[in-house]
N, C-alpha and C positions, 0 to 999 in steps of 0.2 A: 172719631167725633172731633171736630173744629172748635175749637176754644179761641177767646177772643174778645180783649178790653183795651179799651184807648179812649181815652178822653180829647175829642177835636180841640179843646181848647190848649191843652199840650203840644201839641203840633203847630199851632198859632204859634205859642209864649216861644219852643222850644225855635220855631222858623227866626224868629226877627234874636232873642237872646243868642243865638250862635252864628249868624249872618251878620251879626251888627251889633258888639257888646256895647260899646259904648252907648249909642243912641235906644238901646233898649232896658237901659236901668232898671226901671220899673217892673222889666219882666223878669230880670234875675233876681229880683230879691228872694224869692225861694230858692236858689243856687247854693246848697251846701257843700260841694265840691268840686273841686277840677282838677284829675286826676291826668296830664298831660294831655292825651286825645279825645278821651273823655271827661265827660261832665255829669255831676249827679244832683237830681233837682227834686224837692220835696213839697208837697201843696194837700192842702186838706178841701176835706167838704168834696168827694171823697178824700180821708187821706192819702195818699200814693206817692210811693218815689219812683224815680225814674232815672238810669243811670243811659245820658244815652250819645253818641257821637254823629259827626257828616265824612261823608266820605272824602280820605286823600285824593283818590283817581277817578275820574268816571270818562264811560266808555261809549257811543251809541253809534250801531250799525242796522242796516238795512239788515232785509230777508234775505238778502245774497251775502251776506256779511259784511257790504264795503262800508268805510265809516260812512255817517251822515248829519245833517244835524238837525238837533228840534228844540225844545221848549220842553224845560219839565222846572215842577216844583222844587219843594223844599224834598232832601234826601236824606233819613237817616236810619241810623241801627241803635234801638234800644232794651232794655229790660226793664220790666218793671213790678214793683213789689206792692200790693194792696193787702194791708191787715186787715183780718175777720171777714177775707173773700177769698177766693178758690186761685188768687195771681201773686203768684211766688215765682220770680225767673223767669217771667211771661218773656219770651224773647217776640220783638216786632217788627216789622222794616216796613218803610216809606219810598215808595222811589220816584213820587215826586209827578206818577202819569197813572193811568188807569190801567191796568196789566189786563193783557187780552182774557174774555171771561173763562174759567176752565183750565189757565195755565197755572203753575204753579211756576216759585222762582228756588231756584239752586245757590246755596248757600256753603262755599265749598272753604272749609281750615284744614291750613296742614293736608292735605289729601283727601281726606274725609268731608264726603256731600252730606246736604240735607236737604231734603226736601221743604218749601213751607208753599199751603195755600194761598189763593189770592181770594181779595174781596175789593173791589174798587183800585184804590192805591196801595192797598196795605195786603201784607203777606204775616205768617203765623205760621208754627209749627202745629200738629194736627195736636199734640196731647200735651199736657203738661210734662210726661215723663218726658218726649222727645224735645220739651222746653232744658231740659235738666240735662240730656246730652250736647244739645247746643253748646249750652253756658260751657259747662264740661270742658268742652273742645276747644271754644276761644277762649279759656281761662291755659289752655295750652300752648295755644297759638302765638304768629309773630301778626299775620292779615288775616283778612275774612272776607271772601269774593262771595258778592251775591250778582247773579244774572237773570234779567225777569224780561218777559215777551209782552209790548204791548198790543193794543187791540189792532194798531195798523200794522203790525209785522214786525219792528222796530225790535232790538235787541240793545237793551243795556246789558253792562260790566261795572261793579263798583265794587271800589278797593277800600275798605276800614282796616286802617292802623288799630292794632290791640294794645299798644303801648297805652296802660291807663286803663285797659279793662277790667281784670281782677280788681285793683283798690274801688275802680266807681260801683263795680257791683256789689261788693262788698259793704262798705258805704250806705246803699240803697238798699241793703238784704239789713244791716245793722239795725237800721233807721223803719221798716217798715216791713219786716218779717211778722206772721201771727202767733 
């Protein structure tokens, strides 16, 4: 079973706050950390924290694999913790285009794949437990390669630095565990 929470207006705040701190004040003032690569950001009405980063590297290739180039959003990799709801670790990713319907994106630490859903833009692991080996693994880890198929064929590669992971999760699990 698919589990699955985000708030679009996170994705707003979190696009212009990490693309452009300065000019986006207003949207970090819930910003209670920044933990090198990552950042961990707090907001009620729901409550929810969010510990989340963009990628150092990004990669996109055609169906034949040669690079190419295109247009994508905003890209990132987050966790997110909601008290007195079923998301604790929720692990998420944005990659910024519409992933072909029916693909799933590979999320690969240290060796070790994972699988996550797609739905529109965003991807998710299928269970909350397979949220908990995620966390697990990049609380391991030094990067974290996710690669996802869009609906024209298009193949990204994105590289997240984990330097700053544990403390933002942690942070955000502190702040907003049930």
């Amino acid at each position: 079973m698919m589990h699955k929470t985000i708030t679009t207006g996170w994705a707003l705040a979190l696009g212009l706050a990490l693309a452009a701190p300065a000019a986006a004040q207003s949207t970090t003032d819930n910003l209670v950390a920044a933990n090198t690569d990552w950042s961990t950001f707090e907001a009620e009405n729901p409550r929810e924290c969010i510990s989340v980063s963009s990628p150092t590297e990004s990669a996109l290739t055609d169906s034949s694999g040669n690079p190419t180039q295109g247009r994508r959003g905003d890209i990132f990799l987050m966790v997110f913790y909601r008290p007195g709801a079923d998301v604790q670790g929720q692990v998420t990713f944005t990659g910024g285009y519409p992933f072909a319907p029916g693909s799933t994106v590979d999320l690969t630490v240290a060796g070790t794949t994972f699988q996550m859903f797609t739905e529109g833009e965003w991807a998710w692991p299928a269970t909350p437990e397979d949220d908990a080996r995620v966390v697990a693994a990049l609380k391991r880890g030094t990067d974290a390669v996710l690669r996802g198929r869009s609906g024209r064929g298009n193949v990204t590669t994105d590289t997240f630095s984990l330097l700053g992971f544990t403390a933002g999760v942690e942070e955000a699990e502190s702040r907003c565990s049930s």
